[in-house]
C-alpha positions in Angstrom: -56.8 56.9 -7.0 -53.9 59.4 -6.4 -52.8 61.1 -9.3 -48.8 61.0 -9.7 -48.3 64.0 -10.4 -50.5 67.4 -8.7 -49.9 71.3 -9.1 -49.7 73.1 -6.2 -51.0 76.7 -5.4 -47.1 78.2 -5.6 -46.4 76.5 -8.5 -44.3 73.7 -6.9 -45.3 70.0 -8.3 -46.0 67.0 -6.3 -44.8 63.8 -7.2 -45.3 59.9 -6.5 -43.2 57.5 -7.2 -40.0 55.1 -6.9 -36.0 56.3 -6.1 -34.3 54.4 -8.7 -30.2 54.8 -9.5 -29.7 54.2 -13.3 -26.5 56.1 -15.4 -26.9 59.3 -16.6 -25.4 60.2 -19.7 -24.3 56.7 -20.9 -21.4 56.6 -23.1 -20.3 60.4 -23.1 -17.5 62.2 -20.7 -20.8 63.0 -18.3 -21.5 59.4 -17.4 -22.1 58.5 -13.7 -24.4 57.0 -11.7 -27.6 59.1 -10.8 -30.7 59.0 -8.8 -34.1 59.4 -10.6 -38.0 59.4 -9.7 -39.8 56.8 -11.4 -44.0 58.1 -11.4 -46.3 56.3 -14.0 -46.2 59.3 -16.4 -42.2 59.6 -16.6 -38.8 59.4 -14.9 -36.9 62.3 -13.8 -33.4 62.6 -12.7 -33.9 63.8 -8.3 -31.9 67.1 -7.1 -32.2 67.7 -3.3 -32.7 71.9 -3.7 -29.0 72.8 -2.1 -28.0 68.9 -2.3 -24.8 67.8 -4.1 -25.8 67.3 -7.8 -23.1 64.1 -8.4 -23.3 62.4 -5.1 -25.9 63.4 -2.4 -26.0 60.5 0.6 -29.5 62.0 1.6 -31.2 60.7 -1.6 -29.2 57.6 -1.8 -30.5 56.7 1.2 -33.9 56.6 -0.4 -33.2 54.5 -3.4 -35.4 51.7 -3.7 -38.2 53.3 -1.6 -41.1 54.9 -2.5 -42.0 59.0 -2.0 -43.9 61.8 -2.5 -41.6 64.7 -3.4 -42.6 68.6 -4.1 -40.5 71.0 -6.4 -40.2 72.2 -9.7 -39.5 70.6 -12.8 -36.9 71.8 -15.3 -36.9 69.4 -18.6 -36.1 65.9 -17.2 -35.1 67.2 -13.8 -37.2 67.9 -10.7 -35.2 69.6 -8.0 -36.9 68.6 -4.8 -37.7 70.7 -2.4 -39.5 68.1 0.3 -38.9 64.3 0.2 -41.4 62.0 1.9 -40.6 58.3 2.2 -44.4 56.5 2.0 -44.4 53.5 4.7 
């Protein structure tokens, strides 16, 4: 079985898992809709590295799909650095 989550060589994380779109921030002045990666161990909010951080058309396209992403992760955010839609 593939693990979710793998450490690579440089330091950059691979993940598995699910686009989702869920609010971030529910209830305060910073509430809006946001994209997240849903892996077995935990969800993360998904940056493109460069992308818009409120609306990016690039990961909205993915929503709903399933990936394997590599970046870093900083607290509850991984900034992605390659996004692969698994077929």
């Amino acid at each position: 079985m593939k693990a979710n989550k793998v450490e690579k060589e440089n330091g950059d994380i691979e993940l598995t898992g699910k686009v989702i779109k869920k609010k971030f921030a529910e209830g305060s002045k910073s509430e809006h809709n946001a994209v997240y990666l849903e892996t077995h161990e935990a969800t993360y909010q998904l940056r493109r590295l460069g992308g818009n951080p409120f609306a990016d058309p690039e990961l909205n396209k993915l929503v709903g799909k399933k990936i394997n992403a590599t970046g870093v992760i900083k607290g509850m955010l991984f900034i992605a650095k390659n996004l692969t839609e698994i077929k």
